[in-house]
C-alpha positions in Angstrom: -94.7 -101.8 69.9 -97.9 -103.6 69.4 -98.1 -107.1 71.2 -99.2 -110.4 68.6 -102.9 -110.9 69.8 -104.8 -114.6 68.9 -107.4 -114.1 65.5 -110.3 -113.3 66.4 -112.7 -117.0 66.5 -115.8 -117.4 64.2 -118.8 -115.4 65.6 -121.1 -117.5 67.8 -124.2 -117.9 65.7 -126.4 -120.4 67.5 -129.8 -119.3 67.7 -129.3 -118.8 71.5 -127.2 -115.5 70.6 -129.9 -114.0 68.0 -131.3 -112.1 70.6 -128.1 -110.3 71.3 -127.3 -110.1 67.8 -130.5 -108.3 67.2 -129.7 -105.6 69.7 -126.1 -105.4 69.1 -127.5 -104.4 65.2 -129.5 -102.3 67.1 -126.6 -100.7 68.3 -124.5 -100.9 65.3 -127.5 -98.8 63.4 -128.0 -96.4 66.4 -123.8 -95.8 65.7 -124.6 -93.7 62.4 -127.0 -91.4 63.6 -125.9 -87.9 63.6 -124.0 -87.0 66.7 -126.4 -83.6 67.3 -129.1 -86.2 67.0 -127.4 -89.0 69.7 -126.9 -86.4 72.3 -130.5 -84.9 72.4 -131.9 -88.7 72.2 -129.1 -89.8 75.0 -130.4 -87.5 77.3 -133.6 -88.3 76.7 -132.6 -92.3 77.6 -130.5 -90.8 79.9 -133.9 -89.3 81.8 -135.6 -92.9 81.3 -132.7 -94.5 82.9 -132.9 -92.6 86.0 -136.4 -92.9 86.4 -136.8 -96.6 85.7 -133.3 -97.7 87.1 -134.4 -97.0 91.2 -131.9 -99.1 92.7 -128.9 -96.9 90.5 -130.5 -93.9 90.9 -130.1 -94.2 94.6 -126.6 -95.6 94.4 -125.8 -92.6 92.6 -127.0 -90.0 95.3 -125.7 -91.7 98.0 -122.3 -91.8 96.1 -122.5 -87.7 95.0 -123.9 -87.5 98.9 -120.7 -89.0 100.3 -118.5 -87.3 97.5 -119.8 -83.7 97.8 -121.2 -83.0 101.3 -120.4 -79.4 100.7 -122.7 -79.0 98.1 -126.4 -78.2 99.0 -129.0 -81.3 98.1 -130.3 -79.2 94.9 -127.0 -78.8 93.5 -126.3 -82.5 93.8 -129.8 -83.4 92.6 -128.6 -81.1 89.4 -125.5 -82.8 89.4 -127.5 -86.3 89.4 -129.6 -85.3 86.3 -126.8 -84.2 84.5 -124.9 -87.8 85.5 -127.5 -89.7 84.3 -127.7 -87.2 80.7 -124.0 -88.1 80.6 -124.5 -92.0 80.9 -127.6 -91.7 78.1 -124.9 -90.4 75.7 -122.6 -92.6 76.8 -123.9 -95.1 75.1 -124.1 -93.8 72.0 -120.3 -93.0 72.8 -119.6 -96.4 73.2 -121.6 -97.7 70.3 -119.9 -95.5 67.8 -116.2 -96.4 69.2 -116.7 -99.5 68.4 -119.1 -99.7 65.4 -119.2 -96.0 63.9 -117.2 -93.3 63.2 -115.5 -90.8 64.9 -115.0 -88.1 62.6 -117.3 -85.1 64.0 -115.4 -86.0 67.2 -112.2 -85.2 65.5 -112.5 -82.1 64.1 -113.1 -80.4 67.6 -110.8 -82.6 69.7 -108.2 -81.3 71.4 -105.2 -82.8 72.8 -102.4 -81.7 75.3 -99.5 -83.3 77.5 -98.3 -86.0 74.6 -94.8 -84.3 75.4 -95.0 -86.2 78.6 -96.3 -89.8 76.6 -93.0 -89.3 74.9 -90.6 -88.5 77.7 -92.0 -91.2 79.4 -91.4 -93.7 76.2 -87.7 -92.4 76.0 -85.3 -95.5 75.5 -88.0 -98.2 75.0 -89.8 -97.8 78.0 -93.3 -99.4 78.4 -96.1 -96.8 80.2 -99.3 -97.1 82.0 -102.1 -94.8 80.9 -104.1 -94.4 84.0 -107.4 -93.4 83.6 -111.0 -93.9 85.5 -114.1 -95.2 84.6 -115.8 -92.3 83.0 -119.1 -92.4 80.2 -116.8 -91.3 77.5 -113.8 -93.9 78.5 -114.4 -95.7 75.3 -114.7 -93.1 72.7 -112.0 -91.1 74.2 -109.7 -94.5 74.1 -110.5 -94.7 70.4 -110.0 -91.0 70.0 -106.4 -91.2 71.9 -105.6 -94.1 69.6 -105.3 -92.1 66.5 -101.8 -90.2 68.8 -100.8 -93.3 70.9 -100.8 -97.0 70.0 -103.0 -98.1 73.2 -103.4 -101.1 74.2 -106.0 -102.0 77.2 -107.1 -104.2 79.6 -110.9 -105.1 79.8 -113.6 -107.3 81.9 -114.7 -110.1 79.3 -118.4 -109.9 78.3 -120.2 -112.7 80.0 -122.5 -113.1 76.6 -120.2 -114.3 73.9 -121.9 -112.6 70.9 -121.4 -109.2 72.9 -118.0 -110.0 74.1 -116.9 -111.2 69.8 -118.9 -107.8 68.5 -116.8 -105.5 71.2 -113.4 -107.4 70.1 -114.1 -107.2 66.7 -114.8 -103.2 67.5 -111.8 -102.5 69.6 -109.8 -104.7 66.9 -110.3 -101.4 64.7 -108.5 -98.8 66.9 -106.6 -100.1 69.6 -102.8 -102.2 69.6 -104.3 -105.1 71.6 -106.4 -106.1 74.2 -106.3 -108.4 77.2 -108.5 -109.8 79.8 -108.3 -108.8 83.2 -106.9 -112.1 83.9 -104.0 -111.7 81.7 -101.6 -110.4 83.6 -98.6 -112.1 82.1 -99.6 -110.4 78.7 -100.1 -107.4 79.7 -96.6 -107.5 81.3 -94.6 -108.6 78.4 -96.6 -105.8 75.9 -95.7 -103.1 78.4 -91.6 -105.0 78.7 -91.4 -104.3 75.1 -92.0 -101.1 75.0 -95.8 -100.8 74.6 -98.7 -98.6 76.5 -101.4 -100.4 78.1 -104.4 -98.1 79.3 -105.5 -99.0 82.4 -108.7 -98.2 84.8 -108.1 -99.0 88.6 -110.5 -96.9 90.1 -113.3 -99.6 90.9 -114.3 -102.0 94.2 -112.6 -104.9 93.3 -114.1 -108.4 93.5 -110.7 -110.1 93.5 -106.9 -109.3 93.5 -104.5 -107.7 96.1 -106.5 -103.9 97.3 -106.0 -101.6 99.8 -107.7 -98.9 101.5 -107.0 -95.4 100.5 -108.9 -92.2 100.3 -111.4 -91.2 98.0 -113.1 -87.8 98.0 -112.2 -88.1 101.6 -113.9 -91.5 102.4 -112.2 -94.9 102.1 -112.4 -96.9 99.1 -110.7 -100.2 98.9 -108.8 -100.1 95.8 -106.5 -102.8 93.5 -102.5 -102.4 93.8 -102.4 -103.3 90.1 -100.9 -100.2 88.6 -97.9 -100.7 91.5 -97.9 -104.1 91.0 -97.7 -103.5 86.8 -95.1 -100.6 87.5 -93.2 -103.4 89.8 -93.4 -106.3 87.7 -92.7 -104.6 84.0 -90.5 -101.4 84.5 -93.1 -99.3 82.8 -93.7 -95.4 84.0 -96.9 -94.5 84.7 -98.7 -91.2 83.1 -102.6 -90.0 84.0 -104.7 -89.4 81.5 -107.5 -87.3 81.8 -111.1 -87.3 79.5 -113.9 -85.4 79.4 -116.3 -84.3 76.7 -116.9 -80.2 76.7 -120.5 -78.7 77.4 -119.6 -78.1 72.8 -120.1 -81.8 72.5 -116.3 -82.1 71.9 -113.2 -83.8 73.4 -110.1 -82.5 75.6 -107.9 -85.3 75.8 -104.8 -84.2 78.6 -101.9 -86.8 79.8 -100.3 -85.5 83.0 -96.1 -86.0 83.6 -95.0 -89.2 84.1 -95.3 -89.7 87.9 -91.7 -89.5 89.7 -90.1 -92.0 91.8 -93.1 -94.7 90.6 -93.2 -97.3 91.2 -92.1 -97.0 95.4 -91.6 -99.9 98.0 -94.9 -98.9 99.6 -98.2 -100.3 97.2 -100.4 -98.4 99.8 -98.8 -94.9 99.1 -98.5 -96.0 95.3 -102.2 -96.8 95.2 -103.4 -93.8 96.8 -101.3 -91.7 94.6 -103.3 -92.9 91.7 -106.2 -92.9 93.3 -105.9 -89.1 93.8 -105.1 -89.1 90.4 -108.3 -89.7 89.7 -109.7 -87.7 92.1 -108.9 -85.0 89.8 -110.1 -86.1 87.0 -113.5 -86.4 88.7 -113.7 -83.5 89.8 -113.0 -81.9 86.5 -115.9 -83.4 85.3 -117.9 -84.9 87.9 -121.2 -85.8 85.7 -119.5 -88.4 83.5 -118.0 -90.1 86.2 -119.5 -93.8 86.9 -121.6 -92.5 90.1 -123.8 -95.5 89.0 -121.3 -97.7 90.8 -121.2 -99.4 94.7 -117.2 -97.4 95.0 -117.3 -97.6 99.0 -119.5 -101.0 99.0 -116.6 -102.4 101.2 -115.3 -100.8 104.3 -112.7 -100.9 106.9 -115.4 -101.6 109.9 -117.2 -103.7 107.4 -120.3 -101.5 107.3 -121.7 -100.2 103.9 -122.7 -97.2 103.4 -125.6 -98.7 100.6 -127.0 -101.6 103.1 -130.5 -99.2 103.4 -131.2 -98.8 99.5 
């Protein structure tokens, strides 16, 4: 059951936002290229990235370092090249979820576990889709839209042309959409029935977190999905993305996880968190490596303080 969402407001036109509105066009025209043609020019931004983006880069191998000490340094210098090809065609990804279309990604997408979306629904029940931050989170959300009325939850755009143009996007495929911040509407869409797709797998700058293990290190982590499980009654299903080396989509959602929401938010938490754990692992390149994930620890050290 979708949830009533406010109209969208009037575009912000002042000439403070041209400048934004000349790259989101940008965007918007970069959208209809052919996809053969975004991937080879993604990686090819993808290279520029890591060369110009230093501070990133080095974020990235420290993250892959702490991640995979297993693997020897070449293989995780692969393993960064390939990251930052996946981020390059990310963006294309992201740009033609919102503004383009998705029809070459249809005809080679495939899609398993929606058995378990519809278990988990049985009798009205509202689910979390868990996922993690992954380059093809937005295109696979659009993709998983045309199965499974998803709604989301989002970070608001700090420039308000970008943050109107993504709306307006999103407005296209998904059921709603609510800020961060919206707790309360998130938890009467998922009382009603609805699905909210969720991404807890980032250091979080506010909210209740805890400490649980991530590729074996700790990573201080929101409570949310507990605290959404808690709060609304929903059942909570992974869902797992990745984009195949054929340049198309394997959508899978996992059984609804059992006895979920427990009395214990740090067992519930770390539970998802292994989730996701997974799902990296499945496809480690299009993970965000990009991001500070153990920027806070237990001792108070961090493990980026030299870069």
């Amino acid at each position: 059951m979708a949830s009533a969402q406010p109209p969208l407001p009037p575009p912000p036109l002042s000439p403070r936002h041209w400048p934004t509105w000349l790259g989101i066009g940008a965007m918007a025209l970069a959208a209809r290229l052919p996809w053969m043609w975004q991937r080879a020019i993604g990686r090819g931004i993808g290279t520029l990235l890591r060369v110009a983006l230093r501070e990133r880069r080095e974020v990235a191998a420290r993250n892959l370092a702490l991640c995979f000490p297993e693997r020897e340094p070449d293989a995780r210098e692969r393993l960064l090249r390939e990251h930052f090809d996946a981020l390059g065609i990310g963006l294309f990804e992201f740009a033609r979820a919102w503004w383009g279309s998705v029809a070459p990604m249809r005809r080679g997408l495939v899609v398993e576990g929606l058995e378990h979306l519809e278990a988990a629904r049985a009798g009205g029940r509202g689910v979390i889709v868990v996922s993690g931050h992954f380059s093809t989170l937005e295109m696979c959300g659009r993709l998983m839209c045309d199965h499974a009325p998803l709604a989301g939850m989002y970070r608001p755009h700090a420039q308000p042309a970008m943050e109107w143009a993504v709306r307006r996007g999103r407005a296209r495929y998904a059921a709603a959409m609510f800020p961060k911040q919206d707790v309360r509407g998130a938890v009467r869409h998922l009382k009603k029935g609805g699905l909210l797709w969720y991404a807890p797998d980032q250091d979080p700058s506010r909210g209740d977190a805890v400490y649980v293990p991530f590729f074996g290190q700790p990573a201080h982590s929101l409570t949310s999905t507990h605290s959404l499980a808690r709060l609304s009654g929903a059942a909570v299903v992974l869902y797992q993305h990745r984009r195949r080396a054929d340049g198309g989509y394997t959508l899978t959602l996992w059984p609804a996880l059992d006895h979920y929401p427990s009395d214990d938010p740090v067992a519930d938490t770390a539970r998802v968190i292994a989730g996701i754990e997974t799902m990296v692992r499945a496809a480690p390149d299009q993970y965000l490596w990009i991001h500070r994930r153990f920027k806070r620890q237990p001792d108070g050290s961090s493990p980026y303080a030299n870069l």
